[in-house]
C-alpha positions as CSV (number, residue, x, y, z in Angstrom):
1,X,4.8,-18.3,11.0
2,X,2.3,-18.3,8.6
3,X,-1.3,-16.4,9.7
4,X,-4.9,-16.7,8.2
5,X,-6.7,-13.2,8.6
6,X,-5.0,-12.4,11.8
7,X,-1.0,-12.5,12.6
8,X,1.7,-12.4,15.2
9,X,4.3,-13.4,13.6
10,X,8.2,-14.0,15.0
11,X,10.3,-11.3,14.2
12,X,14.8,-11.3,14.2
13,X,15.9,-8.9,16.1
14,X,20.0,-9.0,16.0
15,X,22.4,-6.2,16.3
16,X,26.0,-7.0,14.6
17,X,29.5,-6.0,16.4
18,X,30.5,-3.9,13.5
19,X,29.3,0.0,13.1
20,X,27.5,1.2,9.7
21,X,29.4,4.3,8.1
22,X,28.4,7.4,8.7
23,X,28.8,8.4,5.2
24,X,28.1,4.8,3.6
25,X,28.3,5.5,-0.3
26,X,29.2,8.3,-1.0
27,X,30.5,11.0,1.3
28,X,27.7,13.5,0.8
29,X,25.7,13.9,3.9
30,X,22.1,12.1,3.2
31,X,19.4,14.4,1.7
32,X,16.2,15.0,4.2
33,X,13.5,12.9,1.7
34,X,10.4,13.8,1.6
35,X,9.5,10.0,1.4
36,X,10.9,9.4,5.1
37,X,7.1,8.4,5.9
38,X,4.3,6.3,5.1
39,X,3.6,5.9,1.7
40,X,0.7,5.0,-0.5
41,X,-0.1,3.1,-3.9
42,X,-0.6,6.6,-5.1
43,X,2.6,7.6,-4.5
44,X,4.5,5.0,-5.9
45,X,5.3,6.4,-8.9
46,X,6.6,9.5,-7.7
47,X,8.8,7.5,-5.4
48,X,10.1,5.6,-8.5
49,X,10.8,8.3,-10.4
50,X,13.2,10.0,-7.9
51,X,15.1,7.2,-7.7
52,X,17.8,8.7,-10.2
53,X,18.7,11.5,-7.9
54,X,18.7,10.0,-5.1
55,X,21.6,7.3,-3.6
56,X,19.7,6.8,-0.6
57,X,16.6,5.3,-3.0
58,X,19.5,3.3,-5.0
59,X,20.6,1.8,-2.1
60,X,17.2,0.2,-0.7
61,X,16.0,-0.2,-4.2
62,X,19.6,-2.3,-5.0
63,X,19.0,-4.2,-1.8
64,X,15.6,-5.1,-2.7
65,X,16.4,-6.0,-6.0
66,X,20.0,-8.7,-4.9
67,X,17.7,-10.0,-2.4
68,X,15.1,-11.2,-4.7
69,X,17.7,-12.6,-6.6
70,X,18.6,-14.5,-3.7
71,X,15.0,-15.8,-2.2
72,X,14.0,-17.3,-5.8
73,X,17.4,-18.6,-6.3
74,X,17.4,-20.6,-3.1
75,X,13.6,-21.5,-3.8
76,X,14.8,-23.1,-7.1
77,X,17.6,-24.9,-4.8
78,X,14.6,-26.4,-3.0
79,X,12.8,-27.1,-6.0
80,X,10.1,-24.3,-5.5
81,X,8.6,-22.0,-8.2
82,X,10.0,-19.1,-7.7
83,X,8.2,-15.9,-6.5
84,X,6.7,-13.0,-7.8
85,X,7.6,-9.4,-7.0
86,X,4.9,-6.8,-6.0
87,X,5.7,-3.0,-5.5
88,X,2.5,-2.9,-3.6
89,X,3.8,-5.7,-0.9
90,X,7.2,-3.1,-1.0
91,X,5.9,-0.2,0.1
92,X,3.7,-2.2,3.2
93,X,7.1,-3.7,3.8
94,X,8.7,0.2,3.5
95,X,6.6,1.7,5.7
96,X,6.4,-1.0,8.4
97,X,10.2,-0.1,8.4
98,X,9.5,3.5,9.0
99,X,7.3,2.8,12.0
100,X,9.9,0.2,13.4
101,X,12.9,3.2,12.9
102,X,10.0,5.6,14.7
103,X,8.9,3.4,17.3
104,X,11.3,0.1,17.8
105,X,8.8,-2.0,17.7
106,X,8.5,-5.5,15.9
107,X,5.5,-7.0,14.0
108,X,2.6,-5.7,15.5
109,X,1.7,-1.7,14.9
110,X,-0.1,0.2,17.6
111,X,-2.8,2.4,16.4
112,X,-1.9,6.0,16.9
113,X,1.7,5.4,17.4
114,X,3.8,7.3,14.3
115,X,3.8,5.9,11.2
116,X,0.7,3.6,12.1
117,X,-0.7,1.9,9.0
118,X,-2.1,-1.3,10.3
119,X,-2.0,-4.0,13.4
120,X,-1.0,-6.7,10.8
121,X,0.7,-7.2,7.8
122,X,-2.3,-8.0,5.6
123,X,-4.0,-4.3,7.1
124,X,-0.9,-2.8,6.0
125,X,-1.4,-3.8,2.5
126,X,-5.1,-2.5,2.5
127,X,-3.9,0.5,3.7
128,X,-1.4,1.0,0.5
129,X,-4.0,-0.3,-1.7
130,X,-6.4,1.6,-0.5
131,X,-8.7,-1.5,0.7
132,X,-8.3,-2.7,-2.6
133,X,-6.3,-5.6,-1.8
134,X,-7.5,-9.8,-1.2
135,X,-5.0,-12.2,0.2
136,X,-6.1,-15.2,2.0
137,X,-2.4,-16.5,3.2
138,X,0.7,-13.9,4.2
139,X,3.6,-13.9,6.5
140,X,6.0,-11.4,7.5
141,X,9.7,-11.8,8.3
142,X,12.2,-9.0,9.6
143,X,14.7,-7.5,11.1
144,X,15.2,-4.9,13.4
145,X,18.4,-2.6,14.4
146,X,20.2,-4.1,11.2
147,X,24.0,-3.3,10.9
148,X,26.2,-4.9,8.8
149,X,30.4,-4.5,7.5
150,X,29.8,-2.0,4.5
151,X,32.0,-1.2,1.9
152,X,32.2,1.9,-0.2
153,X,30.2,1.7,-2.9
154,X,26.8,1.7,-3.1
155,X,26.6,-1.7,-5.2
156,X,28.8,-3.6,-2.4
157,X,26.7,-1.8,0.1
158,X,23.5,-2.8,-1.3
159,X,24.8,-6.5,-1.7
160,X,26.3,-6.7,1.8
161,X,22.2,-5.5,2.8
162,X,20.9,-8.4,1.2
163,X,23.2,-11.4,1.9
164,X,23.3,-10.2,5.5
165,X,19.7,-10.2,5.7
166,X,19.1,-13.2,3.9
167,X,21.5,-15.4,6.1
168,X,20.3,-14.3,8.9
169,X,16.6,-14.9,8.1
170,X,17.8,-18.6,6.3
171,X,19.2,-19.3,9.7
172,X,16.0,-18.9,11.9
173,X,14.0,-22.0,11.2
174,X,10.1,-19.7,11.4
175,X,11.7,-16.6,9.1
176,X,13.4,-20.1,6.2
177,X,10.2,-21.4,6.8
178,X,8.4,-18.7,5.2
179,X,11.1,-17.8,2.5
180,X,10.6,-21.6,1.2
181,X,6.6,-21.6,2.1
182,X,5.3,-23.8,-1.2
183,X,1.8,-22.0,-1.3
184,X,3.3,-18.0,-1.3
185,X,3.5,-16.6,-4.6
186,X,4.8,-13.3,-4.1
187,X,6.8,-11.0,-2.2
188,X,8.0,-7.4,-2.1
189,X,11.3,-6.6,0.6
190,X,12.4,-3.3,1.3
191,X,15.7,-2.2,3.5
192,X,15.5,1.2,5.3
193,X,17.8,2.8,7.0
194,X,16.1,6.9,6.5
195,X,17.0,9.8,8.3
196,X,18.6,7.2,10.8
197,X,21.7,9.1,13.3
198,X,22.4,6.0,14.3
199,X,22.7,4.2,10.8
200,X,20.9,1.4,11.1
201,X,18.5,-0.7,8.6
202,X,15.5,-2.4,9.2
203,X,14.4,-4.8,6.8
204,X,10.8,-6.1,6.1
205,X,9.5,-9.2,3.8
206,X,5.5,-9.2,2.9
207,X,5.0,-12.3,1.3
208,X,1.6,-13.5,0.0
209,X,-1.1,-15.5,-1.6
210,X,-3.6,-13.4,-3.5
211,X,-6.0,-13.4,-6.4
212,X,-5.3,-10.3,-8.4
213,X,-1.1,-10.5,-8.1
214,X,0.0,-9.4,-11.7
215,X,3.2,-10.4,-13.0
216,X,6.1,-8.2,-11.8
217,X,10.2,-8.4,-12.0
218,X,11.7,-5.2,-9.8
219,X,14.9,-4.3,-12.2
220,X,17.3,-1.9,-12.2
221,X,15.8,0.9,-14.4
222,X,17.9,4.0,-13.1
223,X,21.1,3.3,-14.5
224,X,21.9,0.9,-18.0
225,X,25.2,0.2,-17.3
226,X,24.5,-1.2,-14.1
227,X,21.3,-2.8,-14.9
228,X,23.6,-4.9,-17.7
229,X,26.6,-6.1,-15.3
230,X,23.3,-7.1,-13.4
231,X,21.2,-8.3,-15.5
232,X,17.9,-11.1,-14.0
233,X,19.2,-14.1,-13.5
234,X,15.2,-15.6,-14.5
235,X,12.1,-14.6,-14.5
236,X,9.3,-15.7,-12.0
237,X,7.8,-18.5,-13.0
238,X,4.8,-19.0,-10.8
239,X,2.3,-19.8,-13.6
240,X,-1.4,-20.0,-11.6
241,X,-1.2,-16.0,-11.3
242,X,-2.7,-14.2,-14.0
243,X,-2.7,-10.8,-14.8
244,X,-6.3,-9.3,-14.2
245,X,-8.5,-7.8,-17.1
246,X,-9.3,-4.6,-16.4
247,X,-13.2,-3.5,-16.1
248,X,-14.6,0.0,-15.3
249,X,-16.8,-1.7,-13.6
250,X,-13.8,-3.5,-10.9
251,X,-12.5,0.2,-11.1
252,X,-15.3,1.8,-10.1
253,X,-15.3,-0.6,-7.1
254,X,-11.6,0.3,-6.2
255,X,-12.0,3.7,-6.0
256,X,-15.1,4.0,-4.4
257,X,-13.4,1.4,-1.3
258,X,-10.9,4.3,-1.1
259,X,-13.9,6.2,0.1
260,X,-15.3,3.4,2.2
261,X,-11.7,3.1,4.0
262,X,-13.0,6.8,5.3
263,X,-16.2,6.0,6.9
264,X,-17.2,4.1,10.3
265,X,-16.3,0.6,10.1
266,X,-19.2,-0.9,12.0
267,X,-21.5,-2.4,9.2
268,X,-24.9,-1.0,11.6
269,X,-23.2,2.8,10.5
270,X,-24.2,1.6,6.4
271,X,-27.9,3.5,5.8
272,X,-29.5,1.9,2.8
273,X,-31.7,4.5,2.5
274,X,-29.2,7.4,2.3
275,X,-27.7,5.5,-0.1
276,X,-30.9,5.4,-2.3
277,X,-30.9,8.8,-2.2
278,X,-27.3,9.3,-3.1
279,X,-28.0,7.0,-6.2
280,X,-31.0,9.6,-7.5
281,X,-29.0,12.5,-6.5
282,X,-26.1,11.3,-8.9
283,X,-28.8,10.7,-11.3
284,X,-30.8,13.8,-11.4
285,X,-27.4,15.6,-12.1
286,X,-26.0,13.2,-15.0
287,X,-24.6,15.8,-17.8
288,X,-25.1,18.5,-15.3
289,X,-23.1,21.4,-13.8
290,X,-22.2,20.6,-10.0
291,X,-23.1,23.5,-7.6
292,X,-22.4,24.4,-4.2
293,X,-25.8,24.1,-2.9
294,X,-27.5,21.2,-3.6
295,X,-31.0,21.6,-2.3
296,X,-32.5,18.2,-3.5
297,X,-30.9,16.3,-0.8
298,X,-33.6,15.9,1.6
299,X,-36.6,15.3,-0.9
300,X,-34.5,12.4,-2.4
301,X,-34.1,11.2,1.1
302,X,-37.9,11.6,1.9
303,X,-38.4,10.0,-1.0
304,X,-35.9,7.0,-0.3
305,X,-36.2,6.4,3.7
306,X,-38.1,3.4,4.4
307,X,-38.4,3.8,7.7
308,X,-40.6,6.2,9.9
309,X,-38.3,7.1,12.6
310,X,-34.9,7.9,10.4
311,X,-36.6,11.1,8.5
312,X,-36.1,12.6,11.7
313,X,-32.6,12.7,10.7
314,X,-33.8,15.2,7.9
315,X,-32.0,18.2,10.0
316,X,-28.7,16.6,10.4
317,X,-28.3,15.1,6.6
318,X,-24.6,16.3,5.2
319,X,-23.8,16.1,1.2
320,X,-20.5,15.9,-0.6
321,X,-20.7,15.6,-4.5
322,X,-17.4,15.0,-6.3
323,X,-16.2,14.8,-9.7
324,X,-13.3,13.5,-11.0
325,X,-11.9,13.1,-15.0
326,X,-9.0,10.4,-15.2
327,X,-6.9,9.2,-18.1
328,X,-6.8,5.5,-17.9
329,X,-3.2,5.3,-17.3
330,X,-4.0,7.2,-13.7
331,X,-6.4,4.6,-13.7
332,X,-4.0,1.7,-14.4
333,X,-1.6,3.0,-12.0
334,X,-3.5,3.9,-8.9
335,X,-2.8,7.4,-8.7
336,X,-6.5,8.2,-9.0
337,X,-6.7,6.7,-5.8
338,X,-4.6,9.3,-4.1
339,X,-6.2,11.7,-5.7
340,X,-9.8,10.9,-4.5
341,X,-8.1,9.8,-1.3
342,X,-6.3,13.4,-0.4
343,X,-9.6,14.8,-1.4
344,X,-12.0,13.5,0.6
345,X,-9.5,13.0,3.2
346,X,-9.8,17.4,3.6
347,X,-13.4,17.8,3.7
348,X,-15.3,14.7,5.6
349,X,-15.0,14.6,9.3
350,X,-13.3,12.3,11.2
351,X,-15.0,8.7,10.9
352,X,-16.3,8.4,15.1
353,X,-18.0,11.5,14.1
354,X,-20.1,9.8,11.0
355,X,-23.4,8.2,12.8
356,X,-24.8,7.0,9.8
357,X,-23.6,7.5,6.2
358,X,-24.9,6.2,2.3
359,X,-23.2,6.5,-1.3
360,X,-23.0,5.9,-4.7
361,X,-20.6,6.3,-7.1
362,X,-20.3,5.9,-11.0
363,X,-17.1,5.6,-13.4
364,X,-17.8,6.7,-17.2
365,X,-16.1,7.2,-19.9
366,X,-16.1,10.1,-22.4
367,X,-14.0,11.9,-25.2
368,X,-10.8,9.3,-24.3
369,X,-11.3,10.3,-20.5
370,X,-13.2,8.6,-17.3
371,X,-15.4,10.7,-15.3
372,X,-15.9,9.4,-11.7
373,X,-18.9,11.1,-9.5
374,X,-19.2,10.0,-6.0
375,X,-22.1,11.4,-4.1
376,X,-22.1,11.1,-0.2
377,X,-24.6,11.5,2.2
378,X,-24.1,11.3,6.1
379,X,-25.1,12.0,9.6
380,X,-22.9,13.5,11.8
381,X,-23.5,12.4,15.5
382,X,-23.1,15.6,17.4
């Protein structure tokens, strides 16, 4: 079932007669992973790069990558373009599998149950991207409880993960509907099975529509040999997505939403006044050395507030100053939003504690390096 802007979508929930092995690839007992929870665009790479020492990540990443195989290949039976993969899509779909392992429940996420990270699929994606993310069609498809006859090796384990899942999902007319949906252009699919006594996988499929998908092919980059008896049978083919030309000034917008995603949703909660001030804060201190106390505060909010009754606020005004220096390649790959993220994240308060908040931010470069300065000013209703 396809949703605009809100979902609830059918999920497959089917649990097969034979057992998953205990010991499924290679008779070492599993590794506790540090990635056995919810997971951000910041920490992709880090998840990517321990995927050589790990079987566990071989496995799901294998699975992930015969199942996209599968989906175009049928799509190109059906005379559809084929569709597009997106690690961002694969880590919403990972870590809507850890909350179903955590919580055994389907499409819809409960806020403040573990490994919460949206109601909906397309909240799920803002929450890896940091808000950073626009889709205006997306569906969901999976499966719950997952167990499937598995061989020894991790390749026929991997293979059995996909064609299982994909028959099953090819054989409920809502879950084929979406894998052969005309206007999707992209997907990302994970299998998990983590830290699971009773060996079972859940599988998740994000598919969407959006404006700033870039062109991506998963592949099997952890092992050569394997990566050539398996080589891509095509490439995506989709040809209205575009990569996007990158701009400091779309960056700058991207990281400061990573801030936004921190303060109080309602839009009455926005103070364009403190936000003024914030703005001639970062100003007054361009090329200058950040310290503790920063005692212009209040006269550049005297000087800003345009209305008589909110300089009474004067006693209750809070200020964090940041500043950050980025390579561009932590800019191209997101980490700077974890970064800025696990930063603010330790020193604002909890949101339903902001009243009022303002902010401005700006992204330079200098010397082959980007400085970003956020400046944050905020009420806290007590």
């Amino acid at each position: 079932m396809i949703k605009r802007n809100f979902t609830l979508l059918l999920f497959l929930f089917q649990c097969c007669s034979s057992a998953f092995p205990q010991l499924p690839y290679d008779n070492k007992v599993r590794l506790d992973s540090v990635f056995d929870k919810v997971l951000r665009q910041g920490d992709l790479e880090s998840l990517l790069s321990e995927i050589p020492n790990r079987p566990d990540l071989q496995l799901e990443r294998l699975a992930a990558y015969f199942f996209h195989q599968r989906i175009n290949q049928y799509r190109l039976d059906n005379k559809l373009t084929t569709l597009y993969w997106d690690e961002r899509m694969w880590l919403a779909a990972r870590n809507h599998n850890v909350y179903m392992m955590k919580t055994k429940c389907s499409h819809e996420e409960t806020k403040g149950a573990a490994g919460f990270t949206g109601i909906n699929p397309s909240d799920r994606i803002q929450f890896v991207t940091y808000n950073g993310f626009k889709m205006s069609l997306y569906a969901e498809n999976i499966l719950m409880n997952f167990t499937a006859d598995y061989q020894r090796s991790l390749v026929d384990n991997a293979k059995n993960i996909a064609d299982e899942s994909f028959e099953q999902w090819r054989n409920s007319p809502p879950h084929n509907k979406n894998m052969l949906h005309p206007n999707l252009f992209a997907h990302g699919t994970s299998f998990y099975g983590g830290n699971n006594k009773l060996n079972q996988i859940f599988g998740t499929t994000n598919f969407g529509n959006a404006s700033d998908f870039v062109k991506q092919e998963i592949s099997i980059t952890w092992n050569d040999s394997l990566a050539k008896r398996y080589p891509p049978r095509y490439e995506s083919n989709r040809k209205p997505i575009k990569p996007v030309n990158w701009s400091v000034q779309q960056t700058e917008k991207e990281l400061f939403n990573v801030v936004k995603a921190r303060m109080p949703k309602p839009a009455s909660a926005y103070n364009a006044d403190l936000t003024l001030a914030a703005e001639m804060g970062i100003k007054s201190r361009s090329g200058k050395e950040i310290t503790k106390d920063i005692r212009d505060t209040k006269s550049n909010y005297q000087k800003a507030a345009t209305k008589p009754d909110l300089k009474l606020m004067l006693s209750k005004l809070h200020e964090k100053v940041y500043r950050f220096e980025f390579s561009k390649e932590q800019l191209l790959n997101k980490s700077a939003l974890k970064v800025i993220d696990d930063r603010i994240s330790k020193d604002l308060p909890d949101a339903t504690k902001i009243k009022f908040w303002g902010g401005k931010c700006v992204l330079t470069e200098s010397d082959k390096v980007f400085l970003f300065e956020i400046d944050l000013i905020y009420v806290i209703d007590k």
